[in-house]
VOPAGU-2260 file (C-alpha; in pm, 1 decimal, decimal comma):
REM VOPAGU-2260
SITE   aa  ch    i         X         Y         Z
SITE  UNK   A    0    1649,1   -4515,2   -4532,2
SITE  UNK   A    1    1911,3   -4546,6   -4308,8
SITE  UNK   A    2    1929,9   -4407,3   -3947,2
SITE  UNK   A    3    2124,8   -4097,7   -3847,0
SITE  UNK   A    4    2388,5   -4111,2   -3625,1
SITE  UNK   A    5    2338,5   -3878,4   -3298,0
SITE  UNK   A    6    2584,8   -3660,7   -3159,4
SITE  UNK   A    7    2585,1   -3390,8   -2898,0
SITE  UNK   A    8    2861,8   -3175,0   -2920,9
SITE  UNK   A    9    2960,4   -2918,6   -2615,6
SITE  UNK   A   10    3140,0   -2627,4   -2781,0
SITE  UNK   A   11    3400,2   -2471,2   -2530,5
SITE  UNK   A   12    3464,4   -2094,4   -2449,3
SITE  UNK   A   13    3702,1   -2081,6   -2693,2
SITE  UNK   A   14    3474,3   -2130,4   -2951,8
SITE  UNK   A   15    3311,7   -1770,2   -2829,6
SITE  UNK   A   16    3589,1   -1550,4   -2731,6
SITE  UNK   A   17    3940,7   -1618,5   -2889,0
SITE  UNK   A   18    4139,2   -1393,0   -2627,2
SITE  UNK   A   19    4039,1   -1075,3   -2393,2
SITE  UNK   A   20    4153,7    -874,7   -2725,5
SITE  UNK   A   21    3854,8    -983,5   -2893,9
SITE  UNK   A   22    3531,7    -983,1   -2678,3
SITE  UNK   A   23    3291,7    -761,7   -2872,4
SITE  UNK   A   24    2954,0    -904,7   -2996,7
SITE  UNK   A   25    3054,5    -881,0   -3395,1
SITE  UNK   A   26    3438,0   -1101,3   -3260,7
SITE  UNK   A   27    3166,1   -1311,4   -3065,2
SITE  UNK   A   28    2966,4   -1380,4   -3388,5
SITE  UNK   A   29    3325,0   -1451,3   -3557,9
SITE  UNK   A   30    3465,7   -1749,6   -3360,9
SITE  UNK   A   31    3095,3   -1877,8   -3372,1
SITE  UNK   A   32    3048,0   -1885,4   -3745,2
SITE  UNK   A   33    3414,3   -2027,2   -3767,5
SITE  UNK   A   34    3312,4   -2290,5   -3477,9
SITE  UNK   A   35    2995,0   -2356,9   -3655,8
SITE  UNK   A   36    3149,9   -2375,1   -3974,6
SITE  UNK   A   37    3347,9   -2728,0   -3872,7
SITE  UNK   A   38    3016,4   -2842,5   -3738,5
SITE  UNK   A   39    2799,5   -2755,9   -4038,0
SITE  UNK   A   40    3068,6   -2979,4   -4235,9
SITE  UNK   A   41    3012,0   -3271,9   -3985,3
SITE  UNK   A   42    2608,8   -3270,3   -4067,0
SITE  UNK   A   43    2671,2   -3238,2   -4407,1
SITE  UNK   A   44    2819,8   -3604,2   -4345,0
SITE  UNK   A   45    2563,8   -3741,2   -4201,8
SITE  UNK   A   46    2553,2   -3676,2   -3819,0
SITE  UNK   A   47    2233,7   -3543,1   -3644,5
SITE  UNK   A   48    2379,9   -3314,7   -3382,9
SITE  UNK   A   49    2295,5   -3112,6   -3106,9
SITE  UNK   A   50    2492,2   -2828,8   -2989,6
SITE  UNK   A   51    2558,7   -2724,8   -2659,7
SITE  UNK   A   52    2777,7   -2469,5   -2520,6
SITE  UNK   A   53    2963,5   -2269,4   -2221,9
SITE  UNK   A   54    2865,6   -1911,7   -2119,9
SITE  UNK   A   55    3148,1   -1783,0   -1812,0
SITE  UNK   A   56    3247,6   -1470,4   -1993,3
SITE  UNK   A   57    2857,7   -1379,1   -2133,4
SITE  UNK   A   58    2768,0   -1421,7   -1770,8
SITE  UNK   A   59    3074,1   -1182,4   -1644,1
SITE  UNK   A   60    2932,7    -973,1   -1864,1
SITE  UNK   A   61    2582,3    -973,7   -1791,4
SITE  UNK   A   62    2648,7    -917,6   -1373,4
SITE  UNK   A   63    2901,0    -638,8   -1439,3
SITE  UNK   A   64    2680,1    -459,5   -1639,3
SITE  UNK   A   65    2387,8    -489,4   -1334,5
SITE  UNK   A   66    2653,2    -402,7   -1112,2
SITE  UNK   A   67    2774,7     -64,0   -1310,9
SITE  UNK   A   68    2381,7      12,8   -1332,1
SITE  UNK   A   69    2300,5     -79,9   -1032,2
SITE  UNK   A   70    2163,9     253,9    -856,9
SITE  UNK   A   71    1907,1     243,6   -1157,0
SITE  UNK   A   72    1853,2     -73,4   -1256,5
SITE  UNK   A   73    1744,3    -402,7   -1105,4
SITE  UNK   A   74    1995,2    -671,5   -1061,0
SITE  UNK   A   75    2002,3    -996,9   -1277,2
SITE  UNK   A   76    2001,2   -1311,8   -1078,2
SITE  UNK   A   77    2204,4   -1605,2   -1176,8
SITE  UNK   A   78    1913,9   -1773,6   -1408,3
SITE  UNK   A   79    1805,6   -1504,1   -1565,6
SITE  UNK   A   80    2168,6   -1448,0   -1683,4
SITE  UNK   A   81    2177,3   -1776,2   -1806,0
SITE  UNK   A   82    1836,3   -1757,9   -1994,6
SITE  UNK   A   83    1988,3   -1437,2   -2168,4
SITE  UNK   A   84    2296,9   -1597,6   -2310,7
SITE  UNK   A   85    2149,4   -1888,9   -2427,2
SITE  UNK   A   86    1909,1   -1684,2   -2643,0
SITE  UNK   A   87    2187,6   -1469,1   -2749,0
SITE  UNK   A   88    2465,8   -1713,6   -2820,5
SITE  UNK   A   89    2182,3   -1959,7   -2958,2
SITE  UNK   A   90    2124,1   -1651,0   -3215,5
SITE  UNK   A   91    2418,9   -1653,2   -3310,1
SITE  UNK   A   92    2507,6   -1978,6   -3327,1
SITE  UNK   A   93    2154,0   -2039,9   -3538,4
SITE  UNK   A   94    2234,5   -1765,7   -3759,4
SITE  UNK   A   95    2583,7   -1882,0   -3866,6
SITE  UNK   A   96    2435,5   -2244,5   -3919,6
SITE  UNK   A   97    2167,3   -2163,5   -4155,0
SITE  UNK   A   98    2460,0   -1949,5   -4371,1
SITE  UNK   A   99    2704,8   -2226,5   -4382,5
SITE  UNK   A  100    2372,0   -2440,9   -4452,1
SITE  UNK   A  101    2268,5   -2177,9   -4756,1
SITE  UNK   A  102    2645,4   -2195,6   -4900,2
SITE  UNK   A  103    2633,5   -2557,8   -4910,4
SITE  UNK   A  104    2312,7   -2590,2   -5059,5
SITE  UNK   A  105    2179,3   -2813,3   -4745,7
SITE  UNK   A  106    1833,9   -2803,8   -4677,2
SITE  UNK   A  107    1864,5   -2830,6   -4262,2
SITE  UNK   A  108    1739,8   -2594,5   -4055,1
SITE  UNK   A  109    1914,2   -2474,3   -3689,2
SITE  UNK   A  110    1696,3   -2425,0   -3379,5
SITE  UNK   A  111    1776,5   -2323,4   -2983,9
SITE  UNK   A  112    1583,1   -2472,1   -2717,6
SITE  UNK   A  113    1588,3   -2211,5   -2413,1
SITE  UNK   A  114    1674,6   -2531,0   -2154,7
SITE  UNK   A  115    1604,8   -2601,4   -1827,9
SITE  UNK   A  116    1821,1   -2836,3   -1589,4
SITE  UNK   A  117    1694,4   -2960,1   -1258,8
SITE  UNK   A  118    1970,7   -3001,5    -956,3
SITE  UNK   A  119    1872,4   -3153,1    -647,3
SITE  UNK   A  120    1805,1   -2919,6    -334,1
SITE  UNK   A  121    2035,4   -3139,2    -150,9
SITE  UNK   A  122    2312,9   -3138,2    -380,2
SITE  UNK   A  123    2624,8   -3045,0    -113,7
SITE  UNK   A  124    2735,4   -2809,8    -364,9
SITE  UNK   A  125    2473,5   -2550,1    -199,7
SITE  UNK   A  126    2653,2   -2588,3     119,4
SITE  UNK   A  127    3030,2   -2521,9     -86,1
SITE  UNK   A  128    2996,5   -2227,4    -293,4
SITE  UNK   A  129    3281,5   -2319,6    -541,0
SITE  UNK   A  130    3221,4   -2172,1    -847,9
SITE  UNK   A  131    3366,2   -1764,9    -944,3
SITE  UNK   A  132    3112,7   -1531,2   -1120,8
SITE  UNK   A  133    3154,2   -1204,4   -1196,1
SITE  UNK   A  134    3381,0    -884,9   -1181,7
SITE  UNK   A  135    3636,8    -862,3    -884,1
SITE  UNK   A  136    3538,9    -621,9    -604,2
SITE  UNK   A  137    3679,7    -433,7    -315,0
SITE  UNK   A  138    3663,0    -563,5      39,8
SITE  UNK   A  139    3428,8    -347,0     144,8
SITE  UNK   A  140    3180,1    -378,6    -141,1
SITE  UNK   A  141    3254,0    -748,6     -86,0
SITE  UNK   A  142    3170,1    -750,1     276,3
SITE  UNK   A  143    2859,0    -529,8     219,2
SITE  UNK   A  144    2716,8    -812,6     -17,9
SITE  UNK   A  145    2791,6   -1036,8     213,9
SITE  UNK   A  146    2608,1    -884,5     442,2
SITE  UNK   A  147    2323,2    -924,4     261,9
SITE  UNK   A  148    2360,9   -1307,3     174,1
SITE  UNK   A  149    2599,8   -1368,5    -127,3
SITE  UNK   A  150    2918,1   -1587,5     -69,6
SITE  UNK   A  151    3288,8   -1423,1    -176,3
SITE  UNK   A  152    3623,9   -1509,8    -166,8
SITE  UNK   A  153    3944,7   -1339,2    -198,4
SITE  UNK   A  154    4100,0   -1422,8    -515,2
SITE  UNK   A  155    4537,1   -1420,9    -499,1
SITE  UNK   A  156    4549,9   -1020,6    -432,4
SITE  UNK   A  157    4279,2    -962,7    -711,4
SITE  UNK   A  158    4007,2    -863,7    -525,9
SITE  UNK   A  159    3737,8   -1059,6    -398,6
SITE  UNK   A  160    3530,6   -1269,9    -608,0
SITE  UNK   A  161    3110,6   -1383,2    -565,3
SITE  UNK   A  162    3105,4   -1783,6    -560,4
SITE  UNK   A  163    2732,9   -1989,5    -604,8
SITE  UNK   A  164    2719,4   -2336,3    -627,5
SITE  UNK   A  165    2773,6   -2561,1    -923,3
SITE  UNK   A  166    2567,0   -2862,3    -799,8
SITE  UNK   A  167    2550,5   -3187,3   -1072,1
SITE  UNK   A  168    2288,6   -3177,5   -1321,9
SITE  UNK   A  169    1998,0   -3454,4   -1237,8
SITE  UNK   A  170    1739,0   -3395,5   -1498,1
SITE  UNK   A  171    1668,4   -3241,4   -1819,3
SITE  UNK   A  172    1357,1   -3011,9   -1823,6
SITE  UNK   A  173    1319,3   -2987,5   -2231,2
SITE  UNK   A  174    1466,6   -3320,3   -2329,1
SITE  UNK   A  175    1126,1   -3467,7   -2484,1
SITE  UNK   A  176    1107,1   -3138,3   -2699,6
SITE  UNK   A  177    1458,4   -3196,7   -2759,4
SITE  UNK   A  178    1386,7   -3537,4   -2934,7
SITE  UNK   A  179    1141,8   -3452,8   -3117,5
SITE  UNK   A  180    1350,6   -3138,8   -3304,2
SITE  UNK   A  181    1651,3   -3429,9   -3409,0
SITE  UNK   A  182    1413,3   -3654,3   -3516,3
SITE  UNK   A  183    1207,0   -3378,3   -3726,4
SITE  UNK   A  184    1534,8   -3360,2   -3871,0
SITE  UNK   A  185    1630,5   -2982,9   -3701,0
SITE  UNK   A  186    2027,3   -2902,7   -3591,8
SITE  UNK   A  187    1924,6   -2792,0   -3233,3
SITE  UNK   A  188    2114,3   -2568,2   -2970,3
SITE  UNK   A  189    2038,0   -2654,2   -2621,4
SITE  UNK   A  190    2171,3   -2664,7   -2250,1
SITE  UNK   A  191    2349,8   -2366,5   -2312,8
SITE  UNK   A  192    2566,1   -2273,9   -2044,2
SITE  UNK   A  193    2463,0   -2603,5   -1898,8
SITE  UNK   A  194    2090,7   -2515,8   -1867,5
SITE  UNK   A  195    1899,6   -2256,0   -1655,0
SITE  UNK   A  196    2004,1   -2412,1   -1319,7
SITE  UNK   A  197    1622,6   -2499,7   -1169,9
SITE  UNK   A  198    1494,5   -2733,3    -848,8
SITE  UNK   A  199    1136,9   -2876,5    -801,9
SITE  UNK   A  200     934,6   -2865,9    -518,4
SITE  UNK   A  201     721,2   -3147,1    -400,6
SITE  UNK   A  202     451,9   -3023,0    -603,2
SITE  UNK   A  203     600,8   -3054,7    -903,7
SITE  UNK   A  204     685,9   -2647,7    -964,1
SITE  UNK   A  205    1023,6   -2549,6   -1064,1
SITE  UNK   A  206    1179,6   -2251,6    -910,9
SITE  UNK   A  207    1528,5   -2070,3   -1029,5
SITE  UNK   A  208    1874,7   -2089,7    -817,6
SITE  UNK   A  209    2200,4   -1901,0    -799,7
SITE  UNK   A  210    2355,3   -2130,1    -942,9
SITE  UNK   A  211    2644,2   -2211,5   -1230,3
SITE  UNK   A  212    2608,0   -2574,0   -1379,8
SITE  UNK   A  213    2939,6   -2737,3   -1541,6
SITE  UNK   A  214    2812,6   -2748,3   -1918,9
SITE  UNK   A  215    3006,3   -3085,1   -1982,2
SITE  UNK   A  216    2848,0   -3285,1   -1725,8
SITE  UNK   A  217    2495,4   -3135,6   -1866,0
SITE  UNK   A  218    2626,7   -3204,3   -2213,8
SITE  UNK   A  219    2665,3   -3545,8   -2084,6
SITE  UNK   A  220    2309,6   -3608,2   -1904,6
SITE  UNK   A  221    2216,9   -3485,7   -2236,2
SITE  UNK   A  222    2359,4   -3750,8   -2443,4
SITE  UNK   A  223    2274,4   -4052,7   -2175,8
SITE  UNK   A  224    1880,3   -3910,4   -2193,3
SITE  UNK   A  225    1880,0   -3885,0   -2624,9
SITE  UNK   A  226    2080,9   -4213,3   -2622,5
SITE  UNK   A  227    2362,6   -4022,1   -2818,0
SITE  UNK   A  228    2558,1   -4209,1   -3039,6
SITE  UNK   A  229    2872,8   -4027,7   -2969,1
SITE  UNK   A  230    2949,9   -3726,5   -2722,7
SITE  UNK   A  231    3219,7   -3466,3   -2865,3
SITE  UNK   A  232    3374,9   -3222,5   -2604,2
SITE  UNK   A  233    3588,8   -2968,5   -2838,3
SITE  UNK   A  234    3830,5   -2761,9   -2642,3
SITE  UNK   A  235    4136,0   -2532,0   -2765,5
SITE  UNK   A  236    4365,1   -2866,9   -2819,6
SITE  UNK   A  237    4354,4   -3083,5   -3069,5
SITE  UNK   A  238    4405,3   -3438,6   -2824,1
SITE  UNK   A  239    4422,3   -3481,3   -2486,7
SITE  UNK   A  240    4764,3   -3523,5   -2319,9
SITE  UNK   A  241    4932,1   -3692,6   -1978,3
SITE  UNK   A  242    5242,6   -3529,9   -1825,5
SITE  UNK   A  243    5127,6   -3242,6   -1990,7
SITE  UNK   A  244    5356,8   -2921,8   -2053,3
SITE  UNK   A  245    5652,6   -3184,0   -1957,7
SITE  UNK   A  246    5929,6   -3320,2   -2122,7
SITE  UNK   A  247    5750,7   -3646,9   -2087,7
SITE  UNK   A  248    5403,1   -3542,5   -2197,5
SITE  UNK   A  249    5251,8   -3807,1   -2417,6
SITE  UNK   A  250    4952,5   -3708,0   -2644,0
SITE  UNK   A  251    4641,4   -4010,7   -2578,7
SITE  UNK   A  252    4469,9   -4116,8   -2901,7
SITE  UNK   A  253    4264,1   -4352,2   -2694,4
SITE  UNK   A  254    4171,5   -4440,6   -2357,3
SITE  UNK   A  255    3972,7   -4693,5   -2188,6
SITE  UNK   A  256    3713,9   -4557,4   -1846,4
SITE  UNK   A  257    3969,7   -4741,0   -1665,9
SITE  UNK   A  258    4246,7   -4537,9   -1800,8
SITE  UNK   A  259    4093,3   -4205,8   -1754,2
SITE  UNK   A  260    4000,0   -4267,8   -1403,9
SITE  UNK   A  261    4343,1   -4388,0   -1331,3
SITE  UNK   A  262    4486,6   -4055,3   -1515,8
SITE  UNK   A  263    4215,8   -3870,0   -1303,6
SITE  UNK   A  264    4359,8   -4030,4    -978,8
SITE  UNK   A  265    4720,9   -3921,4   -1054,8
SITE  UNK   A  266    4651,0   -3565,4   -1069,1
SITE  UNK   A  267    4718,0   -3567,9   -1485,2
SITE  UNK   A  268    4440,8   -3321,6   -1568,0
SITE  UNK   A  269    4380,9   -2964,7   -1432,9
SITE  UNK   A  270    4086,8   -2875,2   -1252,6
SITE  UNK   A  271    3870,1   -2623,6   -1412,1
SITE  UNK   A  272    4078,9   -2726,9   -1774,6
SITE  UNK   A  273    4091,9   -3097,9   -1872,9
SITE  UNK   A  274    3988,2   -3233,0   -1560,7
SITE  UNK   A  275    3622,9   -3184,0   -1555,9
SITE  UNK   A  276    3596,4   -3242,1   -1956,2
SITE  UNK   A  277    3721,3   -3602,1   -1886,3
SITE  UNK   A  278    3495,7   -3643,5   -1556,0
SITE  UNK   A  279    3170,4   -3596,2   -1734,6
SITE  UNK   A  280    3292,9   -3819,9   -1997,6
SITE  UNK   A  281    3382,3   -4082,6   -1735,8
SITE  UNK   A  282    3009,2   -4026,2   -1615,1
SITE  UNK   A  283    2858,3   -4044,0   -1953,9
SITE  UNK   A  284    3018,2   -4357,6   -2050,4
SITE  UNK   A  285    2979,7   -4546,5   -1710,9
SITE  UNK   A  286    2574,7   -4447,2   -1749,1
SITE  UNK   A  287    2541,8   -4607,3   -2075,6
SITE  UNK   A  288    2738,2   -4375,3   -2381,1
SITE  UNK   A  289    2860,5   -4580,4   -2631,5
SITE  UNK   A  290    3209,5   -4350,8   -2704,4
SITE  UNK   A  291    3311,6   -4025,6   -2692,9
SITE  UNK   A  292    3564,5   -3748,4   -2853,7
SITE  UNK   A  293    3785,6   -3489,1   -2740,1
SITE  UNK   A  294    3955,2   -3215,7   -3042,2
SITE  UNK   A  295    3969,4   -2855,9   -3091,6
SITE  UNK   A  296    3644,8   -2747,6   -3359,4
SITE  UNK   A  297    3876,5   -2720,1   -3705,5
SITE  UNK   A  298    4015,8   -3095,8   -3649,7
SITE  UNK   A  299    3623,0   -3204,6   -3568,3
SITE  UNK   A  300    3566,3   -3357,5   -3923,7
SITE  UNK   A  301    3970,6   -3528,6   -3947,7
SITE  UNK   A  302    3904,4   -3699,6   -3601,4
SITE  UNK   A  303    3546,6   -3819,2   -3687,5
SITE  UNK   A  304    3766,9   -4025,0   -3960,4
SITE  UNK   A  305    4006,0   -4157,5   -3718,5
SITE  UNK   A  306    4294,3   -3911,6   -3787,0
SITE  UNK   A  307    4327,1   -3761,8   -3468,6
SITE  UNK   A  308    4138,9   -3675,7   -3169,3
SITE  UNK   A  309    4141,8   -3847,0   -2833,1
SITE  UNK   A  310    3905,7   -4107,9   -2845,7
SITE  UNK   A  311    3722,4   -4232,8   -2461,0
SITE  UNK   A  312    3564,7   -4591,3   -2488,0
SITE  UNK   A  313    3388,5   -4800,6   -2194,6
């Protein structure tokens, strides 16, 4: 019997929540079972796969509720919010699998791994606060939380905007458990959101932090740890361009390391877009990944045969 092919495949946010028209749980479920759909068809020839998956706007959601309920409830801190939505998107994403699996006749089953990733302490990204969370508030709410140790920022005339760090994954708690699902033969869902953010003290305990973990650098650790054949970050285009939105642009079906660091240097990809999609591809590659993939969900299956896609090789 032949071997399986690996693949971890990081699903973007617009594989949740098309646009702010359609944010409801059932449009949730929607762009999931259309997402899974494309990925279903990619088992079905012949890939292993694990799933993982972003969380921003579940998150938003999550902290405005605590803050609307906040005279009776208890608030939510930042792991706990990220252990919700990856049981909750997991659902959903397991529940669309195992239909598309029923109306193919495939006999795979879908599981979600609630996932742990260790940062370091030390990372500097606890001393730069960086990454936006939640709802925009007034100054003076702003100030008052301050006051009682969260970071903010004013946001371009918004409002003002709670920031935690996003330090680099180092470590993946479940990956062992995460092993042994492929290799039973399971389609798993893990590191959603990029994993439950954790650190681990010199005993050995792990302890939750406010903190927000880029999901394709943790989709990357991922892949180096499993020894992935193949990492595939889908996003909302269908190949990665340079000069982008210019009268020059020029769509890549391939790049070297070397190329994308040199693309990286001259300022070709957007922060918080393209930019770190390509970084934690440059990481994964330089640590050992054999080749990676960048398309939009639909095109998944056409760029697996070499018909499109933006392909990153060492």
């Amino acid at each position: 019997m032949t071997q399986k092919k690996v693949a971890v495949v990081a699903i973007g946010g617009n594989a949740l929540i098309v646009d702010k028209t359609k944010q409801s749980i059932p449009d949730q479920f929607a762009a999931i079972q259309e997402t899974m759909s494309h990925i279903a068809g990619m088992i079905e020839d012949g890939w292993d796969v694990v799933i993982t998956h972003g969380n921003g706007p579940q998150v938003g959601f999550i902290l405005r509720r605590s803050e609307l309920s906040m005279h009776e409830l208890h608030a939510v801190p930042m792991d706990y919010c990220g252990a919700d939505t990856q049981g909750a998107i997991g659902y959903m994403a397991q529940r669309s699998l195992r239909n598309e699996f029923k109306k193919r006749g495939m006999q795979k089953q879908a599981v979600t791994v609630v996932t742990q990733v260790q940062v370091d302490a030390d990372d500097p990204a606890f001393a730069k606060p960086s990454k936006p969370v939640g709802s925009f508030l007034d100054e003076e709410t702003a100030k008052k939380r301050m006051a009682e140790g969260q970071d903010f920022v004013e946001d371009a005339g918004r409002g003002w905007r709670r920031v935690v760090p996003s330090p680099l994954p180092v470590n993946i708690v479940e990956v062992e458990a995460i092993k042994k699902l492929i290799e039973s033969g399971f389609s798993v869902i893990a590191v959603g959101g990029g994993g439950i953010p954790v650190v681990e003290n010199e005993g050995g305990e792990l302890s939750g932090v406010e903190a927000v973990i880029d999901k394709d650098f943790a989709s990357g650790l991922l892949a180096n740890l499993i020894h992935a054949d193949l990492l595939v970050i889908s996003t909302a285009v269908e190949r990665v361009a340079i000069n982008f939105n210019k009268p020059n642009q020029k769509w890549l079906d391939e790049m070297t390391v070397a190329e994308a660091e040199k693309y990286i240097a001259e300022g070709h990809f957007a922060p918080g877009s393209m930019l770190p999609k390509v970084q934690a591809i440059v990481k994964f590659l330089k640590e050992g990944g054999k080749k990676a993939l960048i398309t939009d969900p639909p095109n998944i299956q056409r760029a697996l045969r070499g018909e499109t896609g933006t392909w990153v090789v060492p």
